[in-house]
Each structure stands twice: as structure tokens, then as C-alpha cells.
N, C-alpha and C positions, 0 to 999 in steps of 0.2 A: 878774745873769746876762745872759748877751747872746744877743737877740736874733737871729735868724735867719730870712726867709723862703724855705722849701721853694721850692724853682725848680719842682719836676712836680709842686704840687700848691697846694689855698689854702689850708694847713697854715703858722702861724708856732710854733717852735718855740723852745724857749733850751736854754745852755749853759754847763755851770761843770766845765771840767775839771781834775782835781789832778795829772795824770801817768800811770801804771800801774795807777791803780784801778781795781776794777770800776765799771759801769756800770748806776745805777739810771734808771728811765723813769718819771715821776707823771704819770697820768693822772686828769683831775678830774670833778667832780660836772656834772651839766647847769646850767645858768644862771650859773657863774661861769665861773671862768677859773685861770690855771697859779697865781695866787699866793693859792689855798686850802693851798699846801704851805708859804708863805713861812716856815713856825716850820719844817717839814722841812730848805728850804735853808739857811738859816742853821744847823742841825743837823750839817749829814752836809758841805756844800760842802768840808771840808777832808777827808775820810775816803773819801768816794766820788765818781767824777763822775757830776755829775750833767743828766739830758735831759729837760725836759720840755716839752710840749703845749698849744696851744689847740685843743679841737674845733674842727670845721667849725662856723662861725656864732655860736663863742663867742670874746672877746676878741680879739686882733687878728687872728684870722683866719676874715676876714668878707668879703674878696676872692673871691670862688667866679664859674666857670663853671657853663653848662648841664649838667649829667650831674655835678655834684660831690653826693653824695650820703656821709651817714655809715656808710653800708654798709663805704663804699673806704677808710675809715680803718685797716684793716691794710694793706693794700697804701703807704700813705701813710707808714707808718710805718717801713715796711719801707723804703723808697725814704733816707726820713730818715739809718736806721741805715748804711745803706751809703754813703749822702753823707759820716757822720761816722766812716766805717771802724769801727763797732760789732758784731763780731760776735756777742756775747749778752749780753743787758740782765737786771737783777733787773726785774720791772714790778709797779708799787704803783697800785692802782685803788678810788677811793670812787665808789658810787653810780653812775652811769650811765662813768665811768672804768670800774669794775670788770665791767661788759658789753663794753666795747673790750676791756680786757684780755684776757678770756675769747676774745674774738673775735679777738685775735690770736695769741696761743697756740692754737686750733685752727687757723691755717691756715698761721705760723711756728713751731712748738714747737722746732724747733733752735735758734733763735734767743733763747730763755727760757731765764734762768738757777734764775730761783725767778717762782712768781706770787702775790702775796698782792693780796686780795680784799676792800673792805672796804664795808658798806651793799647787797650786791650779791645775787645767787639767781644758781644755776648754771643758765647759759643754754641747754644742752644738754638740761639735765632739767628744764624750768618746768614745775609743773601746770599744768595747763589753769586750773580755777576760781583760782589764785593769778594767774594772768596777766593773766584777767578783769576779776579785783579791780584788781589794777596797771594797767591800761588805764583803767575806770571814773577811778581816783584821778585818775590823766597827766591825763584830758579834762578833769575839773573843774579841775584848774589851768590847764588852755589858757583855757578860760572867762575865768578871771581875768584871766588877762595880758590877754586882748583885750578887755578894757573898761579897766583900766590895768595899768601894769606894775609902778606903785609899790604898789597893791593888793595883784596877785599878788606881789611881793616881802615884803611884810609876813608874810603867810600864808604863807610859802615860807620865810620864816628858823625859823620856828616849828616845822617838819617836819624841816629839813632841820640846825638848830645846836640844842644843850638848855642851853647857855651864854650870859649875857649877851654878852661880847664874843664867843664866834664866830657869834651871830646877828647881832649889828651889824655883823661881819665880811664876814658872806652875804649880808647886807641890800645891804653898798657895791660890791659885785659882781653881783648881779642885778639893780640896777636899771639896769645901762647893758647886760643881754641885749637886743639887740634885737627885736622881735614878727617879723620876717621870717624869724626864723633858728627859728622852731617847726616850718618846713618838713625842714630840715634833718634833724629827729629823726625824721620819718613812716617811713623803711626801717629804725628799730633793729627791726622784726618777725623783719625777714631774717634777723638773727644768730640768734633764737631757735629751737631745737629744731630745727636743723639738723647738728648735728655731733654721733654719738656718741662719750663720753670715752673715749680709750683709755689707755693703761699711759703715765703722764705719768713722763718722764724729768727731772724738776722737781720740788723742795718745792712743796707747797702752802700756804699760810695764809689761812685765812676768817675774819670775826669783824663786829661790831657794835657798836652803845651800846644797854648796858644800857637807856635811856629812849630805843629807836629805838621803828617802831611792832612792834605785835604781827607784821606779816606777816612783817617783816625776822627777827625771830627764829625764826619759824617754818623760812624758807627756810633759815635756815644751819643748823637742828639737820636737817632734811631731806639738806641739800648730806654733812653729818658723816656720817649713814646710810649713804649713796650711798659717799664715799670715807674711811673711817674711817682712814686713815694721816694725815688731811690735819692740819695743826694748826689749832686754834680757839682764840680770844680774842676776850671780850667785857670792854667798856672801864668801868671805872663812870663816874660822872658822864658819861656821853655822850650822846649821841642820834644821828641816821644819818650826819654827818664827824665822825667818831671823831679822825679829824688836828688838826682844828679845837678840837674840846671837851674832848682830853684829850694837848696835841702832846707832853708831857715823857714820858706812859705810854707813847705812839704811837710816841716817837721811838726810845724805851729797845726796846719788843717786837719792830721792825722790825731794831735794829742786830744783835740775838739771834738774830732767823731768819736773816740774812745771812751770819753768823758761823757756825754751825750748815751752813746750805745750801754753805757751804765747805769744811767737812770733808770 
């Protein structure tokens, strides 16, 4: 995929265009970077074009000014799509991807084709004690990384892949997160419980690995409550990058909603 640095922003982004297809967006998990999807683009690169992301502070885009903050990541995004004359993206989001997603569907929703969700809790409606609990966990992993990073990465494939190879996958991608870039993540509060959902003019799709932890499934059978129209899938063999641990089931459920969300 080729590379591209965002001019208005420290966003690097890439690019595999087929022609007149639609326009999927992956957005990834924290501590790695865009080629958690690589089973994805090799998948879809002939079928759909495709756009995706390094956060702020992950993978190549770790260029950042004063005042870049991952809050501005929709507006960043936004800036992107219109660089690339995109006016509306499918957006695919694991794990702290799936909080931008959210965060950018609340303040572009014209610009969403379908949103699917995956590892994530609807950030609109977080309990209080689950957010708690999710804050306590984030801290004890800062802990780690700031004594090492190879540490926290150890511990970190374990949570985050239930597969040998896509932990050793997560493993060779978080150990080159840099410790500076934990700054970066301090404003994801801002997205939460700031926007209520309204009448989404968009599919939804949420889902998880069956071997994610207990909160993750707690939050999507809550999220299901909350919008019972939305579709759910939970992956087996998975854990919390359902892409990663099960990409041939991941790749098949996504091509379905796509298709579906086109009708």
C-alpha cells in the first residue's frame, strides 16, 4: 500500500485503490500499527479500496506538534478523506480503533457508510464502574511499559492475540510503540460519554473473541441492549483482535455486512 503523509496533520496514512469501489477505512488497536489488518489487505485490496491509519504516536506517525492530541483524530480523518476525494468510507475499528471509529461517526456520520466495531464498548454509553475497571487495567499497563517495553509487550500479546502467531504478530509490533507516545492516549476520556446516539443512518456491527476478557463481553451484550437492530458476532477461537486470531472468519463476516449494507 503506499504510503502517504497527511500535510494538516502527524497522521501517516496508506492507500490501495481498485477504481469505483467502495471505500473501506481500518483503524487499529493501540500499541501497534496499520499492518494488524495485513491478512485484511491482502483480502479485500482487489474488491474494495482501501485507506488506512497510523494513530497519533503509533507507527509512522510519530512526527506531532504542540497541541496534536488524539482527541483531533476525527477531524484528521476527515481532512484525509477529502484530500482523497472520499465521500463515505465503510469504517472497521478493533480495540482502541473501535473508540476513534465511534468518535468519528459521532461528529461525521454523513460521511459513514457502515460502522463495524470490534474489541470495543459504546463510548457514548460507558458505565461508570466498567470505565473504572478499564482505566485501573490502561494504568497497570503504563506501569509496565515504563520499566520496559519488552515487558509490557510480553504481557500485552497475551490480552490482546489468543493465537500463537497473532501474538507473536502483536508482540513485533508493540515493541517498536514508543514510551513517549502514552502521552498521546491521555485525552481518549474526552470521546467518552459525550455524545448521545442518535437514529444512526448506518449498519451497525459489534462483536469480539469468544477468549476476549469477561468485560469485553459484558460491554457488547450491554451495547446489543442499548441498539438491538445492530448485528453482533463473536468470533471462536479469538481473543480481543478478532482480525488477527481468526482473519479467514473476519474477512468472510465483514465481506457479508458490506454486501448487505449495500442493499
Amino acid at each position: 500500500m503506499k504510503p502517504v503523509k497527511s500535510a494538516n496533520s502527524p497522521i501517516t496514512y496508506f492507500v490501495s485503490r481498485t477504481g469505483q469501489a467502495e471505500w473501506i477505512l481500518f483503524i487499529h488497536a493501540a500499541f501497534v500499527n496499520h499492518n494488524m489488518f495485513k491478512a485484511q489487505f491482502a483480502y479485500f485490496e482487489n474488491k474494495y479500496n482501501i485507506l488506512a491509519i497510523d494513530v497519533i504516536g503509533h507507527g509512522q506517525s510519530t512526527d506531532t506538534q504542540k497541541g496534536d492530541t488524539i482527541d483531533r483524530m476525527p477531524e484528521w480523518i476527515s481532512d484525509i478523506l477529502k484530500t482523497e476525494n472520499i465521500d463515505k468510507v465503510h469504517i472497521v475499528g478493533v480495540s482502541l480503533g473501535a473508540v476513534l471509529a465511534q468518535d468519528f461517526a459521532n461528529h461525521y456520520p454523513h460521511a459513514v457508510s457502515s460502522l463495524a466495531c470490534f474489541g470495543g464498548y459504546d463510548i457514548n454509553n460507558f458505565d461508570k464502574k466498567m470505565k473504572n475497571e478499564n482505566s485501573a487495567r490502561q494504568k497497570l499497563m503504563m506501569l509496565k511499559a515504563l520499566f520496559s517495553v519488552k515487558w509490557f509487550a510480553k504481557a500485552n500479546r497475551k490480552i490482546s492475540a489468543y493465537t500463537s502467531q497473532a501474538q507473536n504478530e502483536f508482540y513485533a509490533m508493540n515493541i517498536l510503540f514508543p514510551k513517549k507516545s502514552f502521552m498521546y492516549l491521555a485525552t481518549l476520556h474526552n470521546m467518552v460519554n459525550r455524545y448521545k446516539t442518535g437514529q444512526r443512518n448506518y449498519p451497525l456491527l459489534i462483536g469480539c473473541g469468544k477468549f476476549d476478557i469477561p468485560m469485553e463481553l459484558e460491554a457488547i451484550k450491554a451495547w446489543k441492549n442499548r441498539e438491538p437492530h445492530c448485528t453482533v458476532v463473536l468470533f471462536e477461537n479469538a481473543g480481543h483482535c478478532v482480525n488477527m486470531d481468526a482473519p479467514q472468519e473476519f474477512n468472510k463476516t465483514m465481506e457479508e455486512f458490506w454486501k448487505d449494507a449495500g442493499q
